[in-house]
PDB file of N, CA, C and O in Angstrom:
ATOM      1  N   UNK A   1      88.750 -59.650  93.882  1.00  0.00           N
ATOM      2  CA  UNK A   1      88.652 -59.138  95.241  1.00  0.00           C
ATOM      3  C   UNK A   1      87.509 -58.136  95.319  1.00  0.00           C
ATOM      4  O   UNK A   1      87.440 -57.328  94.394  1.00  0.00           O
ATOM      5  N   UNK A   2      86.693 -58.079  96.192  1.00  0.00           N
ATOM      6  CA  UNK A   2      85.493 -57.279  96.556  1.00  0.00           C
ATOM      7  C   UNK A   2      85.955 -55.907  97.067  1.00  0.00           C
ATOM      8  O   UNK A   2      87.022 -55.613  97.606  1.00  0.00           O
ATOM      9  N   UNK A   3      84.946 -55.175  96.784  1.00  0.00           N
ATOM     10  CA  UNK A   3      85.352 -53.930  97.265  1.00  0.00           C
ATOM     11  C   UNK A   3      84.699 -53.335  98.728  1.00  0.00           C
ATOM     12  O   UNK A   3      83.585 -53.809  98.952  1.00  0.00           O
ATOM     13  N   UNK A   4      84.979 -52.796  99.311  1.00  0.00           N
ATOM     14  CA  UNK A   4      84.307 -52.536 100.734  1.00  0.00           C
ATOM     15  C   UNK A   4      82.959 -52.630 100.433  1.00  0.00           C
ATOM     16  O   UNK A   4      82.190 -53.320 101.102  1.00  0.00           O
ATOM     17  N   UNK A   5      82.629 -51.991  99.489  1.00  0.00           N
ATOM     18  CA  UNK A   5      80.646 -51.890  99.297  1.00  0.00           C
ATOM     19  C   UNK A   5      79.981 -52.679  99.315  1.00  0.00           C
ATOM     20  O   UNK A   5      79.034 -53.015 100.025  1.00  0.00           O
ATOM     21  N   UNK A   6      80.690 -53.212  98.101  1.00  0.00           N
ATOM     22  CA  UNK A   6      80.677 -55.147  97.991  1.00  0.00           C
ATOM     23  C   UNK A   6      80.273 -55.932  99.434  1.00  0.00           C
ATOM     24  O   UNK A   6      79.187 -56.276  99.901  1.00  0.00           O
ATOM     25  N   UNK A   7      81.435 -56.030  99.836  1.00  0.00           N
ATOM     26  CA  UNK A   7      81.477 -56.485 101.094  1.00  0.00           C
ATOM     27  C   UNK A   7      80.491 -56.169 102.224  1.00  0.00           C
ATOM     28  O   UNK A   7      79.772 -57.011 102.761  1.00  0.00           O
ATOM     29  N   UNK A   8      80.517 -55.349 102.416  1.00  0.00           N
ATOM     30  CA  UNK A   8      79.399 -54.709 103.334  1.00  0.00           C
ATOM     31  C   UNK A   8      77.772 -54.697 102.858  1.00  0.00           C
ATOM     32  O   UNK A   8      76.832 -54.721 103.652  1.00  0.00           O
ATOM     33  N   UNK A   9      77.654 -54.654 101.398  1.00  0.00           N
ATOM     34  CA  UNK A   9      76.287 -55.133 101.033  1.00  0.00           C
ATOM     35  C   UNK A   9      75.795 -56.960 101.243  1.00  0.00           C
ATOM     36  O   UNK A   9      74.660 -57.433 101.282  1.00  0.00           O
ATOM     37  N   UNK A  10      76.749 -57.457 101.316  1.00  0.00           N
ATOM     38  CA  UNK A  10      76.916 -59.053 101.113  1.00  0.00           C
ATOM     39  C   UNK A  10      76.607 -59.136 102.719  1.00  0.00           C
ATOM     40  O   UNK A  10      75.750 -59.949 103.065  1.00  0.00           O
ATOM     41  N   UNK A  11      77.227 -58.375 103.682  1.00  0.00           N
ATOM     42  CA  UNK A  11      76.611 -58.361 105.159  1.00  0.00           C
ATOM     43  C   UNK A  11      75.659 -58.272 105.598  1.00  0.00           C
ATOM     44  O   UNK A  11      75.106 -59.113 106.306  1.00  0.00           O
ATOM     45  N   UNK A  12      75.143 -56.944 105.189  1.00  0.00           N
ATOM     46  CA  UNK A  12      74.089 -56.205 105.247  1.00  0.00           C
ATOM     47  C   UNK A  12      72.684 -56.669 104.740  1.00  0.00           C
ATOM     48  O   UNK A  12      71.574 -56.300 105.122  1.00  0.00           O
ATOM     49  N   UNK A  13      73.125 -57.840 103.502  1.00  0.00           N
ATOM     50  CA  UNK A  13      71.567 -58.875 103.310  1.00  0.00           C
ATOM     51  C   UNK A  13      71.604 -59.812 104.253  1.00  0.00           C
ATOM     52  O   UNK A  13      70.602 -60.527 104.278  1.00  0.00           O
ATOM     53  N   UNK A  14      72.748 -60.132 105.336  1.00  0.00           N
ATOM     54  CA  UNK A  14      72.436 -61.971 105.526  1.00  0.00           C
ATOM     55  C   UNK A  14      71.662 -61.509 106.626  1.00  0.00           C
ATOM     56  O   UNK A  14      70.988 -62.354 107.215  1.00  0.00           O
ATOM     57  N   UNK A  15      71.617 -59.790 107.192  1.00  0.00           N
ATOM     58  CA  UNK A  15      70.813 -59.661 108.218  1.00  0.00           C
ATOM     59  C   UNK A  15      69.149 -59.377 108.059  1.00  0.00           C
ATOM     60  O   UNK A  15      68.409 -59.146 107.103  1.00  0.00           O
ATOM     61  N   UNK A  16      68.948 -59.540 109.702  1.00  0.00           N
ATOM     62  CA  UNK A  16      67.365 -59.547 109.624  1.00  0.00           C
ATOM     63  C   UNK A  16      67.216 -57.794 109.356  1.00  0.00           C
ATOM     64  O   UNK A  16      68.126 -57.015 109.640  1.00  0.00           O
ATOM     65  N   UNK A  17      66.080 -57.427 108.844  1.00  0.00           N
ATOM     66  CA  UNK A  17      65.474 -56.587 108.546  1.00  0.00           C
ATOM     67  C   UNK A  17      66.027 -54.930 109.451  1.00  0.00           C
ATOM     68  O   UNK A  17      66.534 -53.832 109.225  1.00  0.00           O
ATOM     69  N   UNK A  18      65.361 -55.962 110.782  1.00  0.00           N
ATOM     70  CA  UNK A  18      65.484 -54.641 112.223  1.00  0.00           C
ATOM     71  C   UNK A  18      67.021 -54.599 112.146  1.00  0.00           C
ATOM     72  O   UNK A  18      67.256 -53.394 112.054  1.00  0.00           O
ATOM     73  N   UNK A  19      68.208 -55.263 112.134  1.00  0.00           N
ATOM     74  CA  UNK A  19      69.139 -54.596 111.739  1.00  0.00           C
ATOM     75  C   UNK A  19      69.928 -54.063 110.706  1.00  0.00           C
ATOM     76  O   UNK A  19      71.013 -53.483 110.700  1.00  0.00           O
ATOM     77  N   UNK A  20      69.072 -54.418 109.770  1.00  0.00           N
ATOM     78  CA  UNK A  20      69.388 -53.579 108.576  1.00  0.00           C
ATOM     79  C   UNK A  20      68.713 -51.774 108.725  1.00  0.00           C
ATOM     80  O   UNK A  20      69.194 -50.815 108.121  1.00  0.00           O
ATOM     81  N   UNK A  21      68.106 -51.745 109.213  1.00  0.00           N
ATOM     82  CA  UNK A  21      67.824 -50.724 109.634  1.00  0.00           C
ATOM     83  C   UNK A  21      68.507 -49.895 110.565  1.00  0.00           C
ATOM     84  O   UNK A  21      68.536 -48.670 110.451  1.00  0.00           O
ATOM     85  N   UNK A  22      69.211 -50.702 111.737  1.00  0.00           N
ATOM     86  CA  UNK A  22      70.003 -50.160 112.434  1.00  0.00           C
ATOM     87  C   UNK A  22      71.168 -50.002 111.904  1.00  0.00           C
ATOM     88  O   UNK A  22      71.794 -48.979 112.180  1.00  0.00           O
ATOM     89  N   UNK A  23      71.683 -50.908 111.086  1.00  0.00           N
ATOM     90  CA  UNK A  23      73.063 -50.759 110.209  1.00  0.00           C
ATOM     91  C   UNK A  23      72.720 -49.278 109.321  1.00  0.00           C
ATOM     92  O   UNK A  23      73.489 -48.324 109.440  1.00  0.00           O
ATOM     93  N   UNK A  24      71.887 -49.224 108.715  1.00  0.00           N
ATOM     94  CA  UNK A  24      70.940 -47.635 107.990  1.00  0.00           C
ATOM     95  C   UNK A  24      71.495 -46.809 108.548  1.00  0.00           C
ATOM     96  O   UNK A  24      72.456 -46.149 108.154  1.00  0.00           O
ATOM     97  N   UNK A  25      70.703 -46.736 109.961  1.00  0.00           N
ATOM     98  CA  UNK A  25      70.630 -45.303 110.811  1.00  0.00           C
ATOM     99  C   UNK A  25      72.225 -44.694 111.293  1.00  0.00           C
ATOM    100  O   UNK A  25      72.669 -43.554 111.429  1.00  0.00           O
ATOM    101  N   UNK A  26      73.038 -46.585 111.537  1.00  0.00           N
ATOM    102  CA  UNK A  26      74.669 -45.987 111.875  1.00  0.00           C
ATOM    103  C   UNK A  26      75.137 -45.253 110.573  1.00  0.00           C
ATOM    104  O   UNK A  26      75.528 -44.086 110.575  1.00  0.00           O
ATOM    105  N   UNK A  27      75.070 -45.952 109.594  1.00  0.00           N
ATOM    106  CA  UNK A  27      75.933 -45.061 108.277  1.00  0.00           C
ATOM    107  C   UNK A  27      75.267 -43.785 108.095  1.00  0.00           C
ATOM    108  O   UNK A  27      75.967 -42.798 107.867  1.00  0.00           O
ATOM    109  N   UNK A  28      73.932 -43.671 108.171  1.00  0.00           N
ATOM    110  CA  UNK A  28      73.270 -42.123 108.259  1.00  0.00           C
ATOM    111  C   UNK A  28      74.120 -41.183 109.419  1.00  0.00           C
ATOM    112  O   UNK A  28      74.671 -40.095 109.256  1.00  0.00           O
ATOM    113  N   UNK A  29      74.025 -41.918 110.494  1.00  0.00           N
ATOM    114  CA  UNK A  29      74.773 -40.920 111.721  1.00  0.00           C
ATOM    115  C   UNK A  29      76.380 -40.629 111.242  1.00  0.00           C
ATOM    116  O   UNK A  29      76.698 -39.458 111.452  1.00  0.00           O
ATOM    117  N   UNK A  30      77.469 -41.472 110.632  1.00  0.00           N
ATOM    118  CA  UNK A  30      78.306 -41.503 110.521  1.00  0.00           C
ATOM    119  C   UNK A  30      78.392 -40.461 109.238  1.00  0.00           C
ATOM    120  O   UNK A  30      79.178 -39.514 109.289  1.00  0.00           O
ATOM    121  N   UNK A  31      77.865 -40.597 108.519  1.00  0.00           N
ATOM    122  CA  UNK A  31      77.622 -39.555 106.999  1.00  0.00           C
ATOM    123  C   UNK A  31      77.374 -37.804 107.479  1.00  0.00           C
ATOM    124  O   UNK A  31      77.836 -36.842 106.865  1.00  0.00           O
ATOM    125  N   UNK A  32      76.671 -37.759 108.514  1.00  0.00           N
ATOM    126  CA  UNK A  32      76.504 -36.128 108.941  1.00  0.00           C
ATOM    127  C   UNK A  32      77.392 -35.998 109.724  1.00  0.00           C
ATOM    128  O   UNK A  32      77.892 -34.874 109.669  1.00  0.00           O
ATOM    129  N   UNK A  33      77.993 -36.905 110.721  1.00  0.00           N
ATOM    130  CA  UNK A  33      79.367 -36.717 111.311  1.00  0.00           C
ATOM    131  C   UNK A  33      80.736 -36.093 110.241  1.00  0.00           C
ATOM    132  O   UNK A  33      81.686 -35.324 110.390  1.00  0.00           O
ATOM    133  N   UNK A  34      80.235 -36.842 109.258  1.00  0.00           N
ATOM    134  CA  UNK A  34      81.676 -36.627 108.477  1.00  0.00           C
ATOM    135  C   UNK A  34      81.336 -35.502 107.751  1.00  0.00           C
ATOM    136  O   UNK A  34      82.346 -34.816 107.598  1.00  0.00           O
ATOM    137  N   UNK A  35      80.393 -35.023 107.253  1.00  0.00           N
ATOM    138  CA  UNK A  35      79.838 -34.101 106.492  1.00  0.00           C
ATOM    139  C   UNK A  35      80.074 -32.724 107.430  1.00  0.00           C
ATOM    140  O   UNK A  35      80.488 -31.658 106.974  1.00  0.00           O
ATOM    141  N   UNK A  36      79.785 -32.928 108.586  1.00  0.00           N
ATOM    142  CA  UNK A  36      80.104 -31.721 109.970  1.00  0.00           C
ATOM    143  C   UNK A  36      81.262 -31.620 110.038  1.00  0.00           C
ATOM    144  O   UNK A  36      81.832 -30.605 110.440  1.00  0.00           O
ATOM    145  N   UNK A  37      81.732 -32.487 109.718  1.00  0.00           N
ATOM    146  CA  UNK A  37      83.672 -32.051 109.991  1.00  0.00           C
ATOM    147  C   UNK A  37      84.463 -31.616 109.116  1.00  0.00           C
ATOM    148  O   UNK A  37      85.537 -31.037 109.282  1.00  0.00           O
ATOM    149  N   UNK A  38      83.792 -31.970 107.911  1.00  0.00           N
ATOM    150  CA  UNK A  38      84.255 -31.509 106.292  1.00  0.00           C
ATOM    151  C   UNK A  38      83.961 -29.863 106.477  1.00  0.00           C
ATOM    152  O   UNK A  38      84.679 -28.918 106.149  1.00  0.00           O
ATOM    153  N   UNK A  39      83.114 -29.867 106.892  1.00  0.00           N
ATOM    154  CA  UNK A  39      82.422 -28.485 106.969  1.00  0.00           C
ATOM    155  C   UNK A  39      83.195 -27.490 107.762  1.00  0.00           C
ATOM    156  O   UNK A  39      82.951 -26.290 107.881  1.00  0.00           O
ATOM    157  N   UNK A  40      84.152 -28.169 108.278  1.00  0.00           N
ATOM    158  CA  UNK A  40      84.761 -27.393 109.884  1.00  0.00           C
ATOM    159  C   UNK A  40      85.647 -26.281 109.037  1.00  0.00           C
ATOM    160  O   UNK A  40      85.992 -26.742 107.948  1.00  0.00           O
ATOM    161  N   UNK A  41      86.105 -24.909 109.278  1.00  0.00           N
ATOM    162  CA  UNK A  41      87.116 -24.754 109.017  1.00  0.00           C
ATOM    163  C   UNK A  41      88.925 -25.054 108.813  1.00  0.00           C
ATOM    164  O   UNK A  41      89.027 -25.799 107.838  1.00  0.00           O
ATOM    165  N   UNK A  42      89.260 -24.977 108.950  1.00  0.00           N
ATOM    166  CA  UNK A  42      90.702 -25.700 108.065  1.00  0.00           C
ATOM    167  C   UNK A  42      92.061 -25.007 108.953  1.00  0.00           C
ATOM    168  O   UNK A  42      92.762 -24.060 108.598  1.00  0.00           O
ATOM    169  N   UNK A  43      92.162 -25.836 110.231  1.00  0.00           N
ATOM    170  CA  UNK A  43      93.015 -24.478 111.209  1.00  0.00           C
ATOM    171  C   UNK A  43      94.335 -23.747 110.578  1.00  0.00           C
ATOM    172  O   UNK A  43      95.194 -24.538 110.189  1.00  0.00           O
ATOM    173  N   UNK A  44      94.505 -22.936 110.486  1.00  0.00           N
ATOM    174  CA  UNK A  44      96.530 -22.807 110.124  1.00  0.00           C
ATOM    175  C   UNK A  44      96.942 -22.575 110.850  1.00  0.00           C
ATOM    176  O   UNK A  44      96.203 -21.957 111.616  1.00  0.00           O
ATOM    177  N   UNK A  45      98.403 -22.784 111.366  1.00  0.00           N
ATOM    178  CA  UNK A  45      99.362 -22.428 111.967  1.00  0.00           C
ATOM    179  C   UNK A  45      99.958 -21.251 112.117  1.00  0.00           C
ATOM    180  O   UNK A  45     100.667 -20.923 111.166  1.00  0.00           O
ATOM    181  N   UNK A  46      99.865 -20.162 113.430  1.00  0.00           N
ATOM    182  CA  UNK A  46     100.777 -19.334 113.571  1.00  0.00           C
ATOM    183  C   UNK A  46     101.895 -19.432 113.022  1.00  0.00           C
ATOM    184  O   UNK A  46     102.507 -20.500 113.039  1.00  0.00           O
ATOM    185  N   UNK A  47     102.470 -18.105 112.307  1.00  0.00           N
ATOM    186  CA  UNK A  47     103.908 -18.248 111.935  1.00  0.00           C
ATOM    187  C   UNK A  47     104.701 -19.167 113.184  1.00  0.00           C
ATOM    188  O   UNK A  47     104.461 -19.238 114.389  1.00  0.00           O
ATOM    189  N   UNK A  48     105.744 -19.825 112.334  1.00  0.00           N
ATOM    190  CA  UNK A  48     106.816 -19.925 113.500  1.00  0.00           C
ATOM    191  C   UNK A  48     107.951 -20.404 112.870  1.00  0.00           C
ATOM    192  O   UNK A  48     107.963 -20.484 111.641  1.00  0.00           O
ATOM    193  N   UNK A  49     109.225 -20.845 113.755  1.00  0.00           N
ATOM    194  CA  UNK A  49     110.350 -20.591 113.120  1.00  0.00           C
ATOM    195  C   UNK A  49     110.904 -22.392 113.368  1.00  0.00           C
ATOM    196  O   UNK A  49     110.846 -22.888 114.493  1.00  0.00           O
ATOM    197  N   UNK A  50     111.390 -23.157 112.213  1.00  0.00           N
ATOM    198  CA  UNK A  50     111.653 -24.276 111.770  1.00  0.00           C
ATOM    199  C   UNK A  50     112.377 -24.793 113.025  1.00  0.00           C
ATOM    200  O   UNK A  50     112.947 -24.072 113.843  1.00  0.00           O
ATOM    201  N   UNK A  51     112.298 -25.914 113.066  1.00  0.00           N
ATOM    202  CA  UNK A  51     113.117 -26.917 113.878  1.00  0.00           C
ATOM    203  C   UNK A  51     114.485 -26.962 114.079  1.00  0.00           C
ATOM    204  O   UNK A  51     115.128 -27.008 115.127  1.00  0.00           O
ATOM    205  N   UNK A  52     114.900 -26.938 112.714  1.00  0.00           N
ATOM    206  CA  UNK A  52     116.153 -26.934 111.989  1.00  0.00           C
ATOM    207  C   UNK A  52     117.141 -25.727 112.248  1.00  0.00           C
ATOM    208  O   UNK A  52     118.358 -25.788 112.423  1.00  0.00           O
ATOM    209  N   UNK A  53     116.109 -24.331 112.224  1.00  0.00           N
ATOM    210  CA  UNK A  53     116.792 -23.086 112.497  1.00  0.00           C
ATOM    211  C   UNK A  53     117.095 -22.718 113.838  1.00  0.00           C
ATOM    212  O   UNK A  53     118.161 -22.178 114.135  1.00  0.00           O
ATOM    213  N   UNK A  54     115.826 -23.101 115.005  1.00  0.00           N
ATOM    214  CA  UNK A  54     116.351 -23.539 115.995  1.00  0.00           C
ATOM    215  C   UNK A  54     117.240 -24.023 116.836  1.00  0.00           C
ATOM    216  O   UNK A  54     117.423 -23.624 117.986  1.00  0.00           O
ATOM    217  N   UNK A  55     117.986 -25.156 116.114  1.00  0.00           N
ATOM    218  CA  UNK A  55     118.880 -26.209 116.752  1.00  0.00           C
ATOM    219  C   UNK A  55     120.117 -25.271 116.700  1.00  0.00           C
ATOM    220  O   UNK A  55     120.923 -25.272 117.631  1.00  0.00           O
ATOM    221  N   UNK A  56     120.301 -24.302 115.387  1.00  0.00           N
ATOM    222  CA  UNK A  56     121.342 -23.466 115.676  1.00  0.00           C
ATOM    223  C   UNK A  56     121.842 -22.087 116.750  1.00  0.00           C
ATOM    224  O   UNK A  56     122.985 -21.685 116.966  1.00  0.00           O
ATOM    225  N   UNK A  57     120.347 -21.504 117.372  1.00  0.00           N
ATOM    226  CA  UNK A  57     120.624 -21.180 117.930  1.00  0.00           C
ATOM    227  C   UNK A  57     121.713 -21.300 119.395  1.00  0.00           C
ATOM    228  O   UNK A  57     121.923 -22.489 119.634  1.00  0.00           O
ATOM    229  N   UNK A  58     122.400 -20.392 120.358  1.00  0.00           N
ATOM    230  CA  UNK A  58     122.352 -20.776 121.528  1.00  0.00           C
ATOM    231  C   UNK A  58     122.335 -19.343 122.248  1.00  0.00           C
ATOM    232  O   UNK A  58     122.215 -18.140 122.020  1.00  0.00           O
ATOM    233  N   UNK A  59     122.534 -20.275 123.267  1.00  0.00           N
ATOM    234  CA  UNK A  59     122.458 -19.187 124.717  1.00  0.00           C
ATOM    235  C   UNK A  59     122.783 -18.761 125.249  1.00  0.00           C
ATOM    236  O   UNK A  59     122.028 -18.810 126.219  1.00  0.00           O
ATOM    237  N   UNK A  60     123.906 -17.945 125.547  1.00  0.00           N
ATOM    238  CA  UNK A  60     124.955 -17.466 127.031  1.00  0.00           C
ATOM    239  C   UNK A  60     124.393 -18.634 127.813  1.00  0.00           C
ATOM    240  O   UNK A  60     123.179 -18.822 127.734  1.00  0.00           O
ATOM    241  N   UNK A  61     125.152 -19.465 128.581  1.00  0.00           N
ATOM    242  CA  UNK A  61     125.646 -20.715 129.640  1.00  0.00           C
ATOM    243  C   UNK A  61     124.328 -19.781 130.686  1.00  0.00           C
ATOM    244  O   UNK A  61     123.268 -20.376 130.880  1.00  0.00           O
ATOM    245  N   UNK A  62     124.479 -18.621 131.174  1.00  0.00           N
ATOM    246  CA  UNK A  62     123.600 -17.904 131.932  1.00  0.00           C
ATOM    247  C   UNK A  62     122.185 -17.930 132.114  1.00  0.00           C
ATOM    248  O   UNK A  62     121.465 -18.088 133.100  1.00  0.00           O
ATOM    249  N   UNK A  63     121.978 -17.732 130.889  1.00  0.00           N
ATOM    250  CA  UNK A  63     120.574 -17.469 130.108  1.00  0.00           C
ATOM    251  C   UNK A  63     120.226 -19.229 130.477  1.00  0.00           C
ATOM    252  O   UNK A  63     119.205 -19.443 131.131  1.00  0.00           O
ATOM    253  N   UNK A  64     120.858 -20.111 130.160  1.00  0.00           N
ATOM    254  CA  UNK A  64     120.562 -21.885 129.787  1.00  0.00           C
ATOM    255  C   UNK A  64     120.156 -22.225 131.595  1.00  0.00           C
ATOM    256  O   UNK A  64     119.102 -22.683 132.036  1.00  0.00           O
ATOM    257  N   UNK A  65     121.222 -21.872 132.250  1.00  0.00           N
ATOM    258  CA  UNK A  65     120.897 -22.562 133.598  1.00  0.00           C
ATOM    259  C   UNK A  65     119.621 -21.471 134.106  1.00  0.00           C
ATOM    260  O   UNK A  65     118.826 -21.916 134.934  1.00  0.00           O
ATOM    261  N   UNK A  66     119.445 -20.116 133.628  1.00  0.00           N
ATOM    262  CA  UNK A  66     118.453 -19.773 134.235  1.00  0.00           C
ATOM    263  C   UNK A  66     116.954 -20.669 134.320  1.00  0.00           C
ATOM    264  O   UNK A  66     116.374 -20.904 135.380  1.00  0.00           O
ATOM    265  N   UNK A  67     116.641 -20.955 133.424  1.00  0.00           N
ATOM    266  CA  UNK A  67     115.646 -21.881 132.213  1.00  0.00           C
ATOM    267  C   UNK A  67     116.246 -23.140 133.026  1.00  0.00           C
ATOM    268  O   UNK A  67     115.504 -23.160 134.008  1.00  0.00           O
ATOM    269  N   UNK A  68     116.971 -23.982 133.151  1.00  0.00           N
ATOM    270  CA  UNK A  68     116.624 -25.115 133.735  1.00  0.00           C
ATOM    271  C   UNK A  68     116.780 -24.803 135.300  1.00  0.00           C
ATOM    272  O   UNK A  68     116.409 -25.750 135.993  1.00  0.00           O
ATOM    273  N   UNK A  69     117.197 -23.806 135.939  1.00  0.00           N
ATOM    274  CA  UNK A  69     116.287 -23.638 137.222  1.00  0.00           C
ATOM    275  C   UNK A  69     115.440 -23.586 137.239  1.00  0.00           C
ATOM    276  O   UNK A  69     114.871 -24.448 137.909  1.00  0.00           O
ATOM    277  N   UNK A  70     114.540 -22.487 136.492  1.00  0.00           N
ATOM    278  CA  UNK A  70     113.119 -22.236 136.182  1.00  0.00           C
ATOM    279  C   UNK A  70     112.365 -23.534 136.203  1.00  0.00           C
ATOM    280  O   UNK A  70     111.488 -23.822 137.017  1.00  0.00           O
ATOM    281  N   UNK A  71     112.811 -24.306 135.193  1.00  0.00           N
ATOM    282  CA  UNK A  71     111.863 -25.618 134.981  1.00  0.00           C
ATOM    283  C   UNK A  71     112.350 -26.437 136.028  1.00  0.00           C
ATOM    284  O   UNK A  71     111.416 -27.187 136.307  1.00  0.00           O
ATOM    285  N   UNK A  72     113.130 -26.640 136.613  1.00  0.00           N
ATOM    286  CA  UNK A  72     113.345 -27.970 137.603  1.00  0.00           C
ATOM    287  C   UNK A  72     112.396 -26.870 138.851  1.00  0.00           C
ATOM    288  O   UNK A  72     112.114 -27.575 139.819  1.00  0.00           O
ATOM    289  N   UNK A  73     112.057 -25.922 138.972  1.00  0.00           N
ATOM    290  CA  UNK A  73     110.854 -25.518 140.111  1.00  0.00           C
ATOM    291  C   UNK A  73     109.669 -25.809 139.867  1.00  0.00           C
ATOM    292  O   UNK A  73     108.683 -25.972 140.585  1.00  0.00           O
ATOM    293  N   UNK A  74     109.939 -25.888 138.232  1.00  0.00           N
ATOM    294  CA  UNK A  74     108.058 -26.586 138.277  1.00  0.00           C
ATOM    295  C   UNK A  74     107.750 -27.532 138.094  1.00  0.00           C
ATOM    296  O   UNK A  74     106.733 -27.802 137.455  1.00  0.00           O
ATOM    297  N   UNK A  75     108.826 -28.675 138.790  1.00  0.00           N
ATOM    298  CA  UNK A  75     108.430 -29.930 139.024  1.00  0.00           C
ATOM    299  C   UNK A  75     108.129 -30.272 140.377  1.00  0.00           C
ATOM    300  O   UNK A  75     107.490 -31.289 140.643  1.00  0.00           O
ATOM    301  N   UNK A  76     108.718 -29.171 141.592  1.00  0.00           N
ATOM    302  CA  UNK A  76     108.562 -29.308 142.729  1.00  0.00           C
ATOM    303  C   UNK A  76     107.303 -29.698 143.197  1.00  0.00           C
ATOM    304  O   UNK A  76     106.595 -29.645 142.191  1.00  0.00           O
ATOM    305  N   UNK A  77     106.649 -30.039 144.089  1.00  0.00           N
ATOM    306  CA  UNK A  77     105.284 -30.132 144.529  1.00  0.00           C
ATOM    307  C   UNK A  77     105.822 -29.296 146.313  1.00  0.00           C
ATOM    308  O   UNK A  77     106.493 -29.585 147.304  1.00  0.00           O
ATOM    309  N   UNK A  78     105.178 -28.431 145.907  1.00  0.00           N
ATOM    310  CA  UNK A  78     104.760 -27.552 147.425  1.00  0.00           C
ATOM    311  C   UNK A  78     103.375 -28.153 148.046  1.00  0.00           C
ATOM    312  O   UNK A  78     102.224 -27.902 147.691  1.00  0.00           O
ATOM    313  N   UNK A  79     103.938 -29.222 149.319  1.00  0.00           N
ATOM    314  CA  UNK A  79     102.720 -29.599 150.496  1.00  0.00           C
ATOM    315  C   UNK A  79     101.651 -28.626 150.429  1.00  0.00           C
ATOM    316  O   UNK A  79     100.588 -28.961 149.906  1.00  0.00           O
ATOM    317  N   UNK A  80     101.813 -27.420 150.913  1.00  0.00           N
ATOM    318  CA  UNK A  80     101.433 -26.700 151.501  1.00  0.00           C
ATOM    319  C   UNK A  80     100.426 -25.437 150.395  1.00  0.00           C
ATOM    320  O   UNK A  80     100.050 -24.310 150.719  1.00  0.00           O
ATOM    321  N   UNK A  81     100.224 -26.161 149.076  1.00  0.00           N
ATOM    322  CA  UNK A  81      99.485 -25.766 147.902  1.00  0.00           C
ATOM    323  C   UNK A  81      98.414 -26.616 147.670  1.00  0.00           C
ATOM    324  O   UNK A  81      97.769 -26.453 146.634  1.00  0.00           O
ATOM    325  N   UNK A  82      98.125 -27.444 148.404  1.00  0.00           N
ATOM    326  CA  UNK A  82      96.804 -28.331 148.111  1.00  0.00           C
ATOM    327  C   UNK A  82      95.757 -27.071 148.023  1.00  0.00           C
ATOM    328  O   UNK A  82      94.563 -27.275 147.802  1.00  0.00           O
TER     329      UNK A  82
END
């Protein structure tokens, strides 16, 4: 079995010249693309608190319907906010 290089060199002769050149210039463009992104810093994540530890919390019944009033208003569409 061939290996991508393989493969892609075996392409890359059956063409004419002018696109071997253009095939060139894409893997050149694609090589500083990837090289720019390698380069990027490496984001981390704000602390935060697990999924898992979460699920145990709850809420006073109070506190819960406040929060889904809250959010069922910001589905409303007010006409008169265009």
């Amino acid at each position: 079995m061939a290996t991508t290089g393989e493969e892609i060199r075996v392409l890359i002769e059956r063409l004419s010249p002018d696109y071997q050149q253009r095939v060139l210039e894409y893997a050149q463009a694609l090589a500083q693309t990837q090289q720019a992104l390698e380069s990027l810093p490496t984001p981390t994540l704000p602390p935060g608190t697990p999924g898992k530890v979460l699920l145990r919390l709850t809420l006073p019944q109070e506190d819960a319907e406040a929060m889904e009033r809250a959010l069922s208003d910001c589905e409303r569409i007010e006409p008169d906010e265009y």
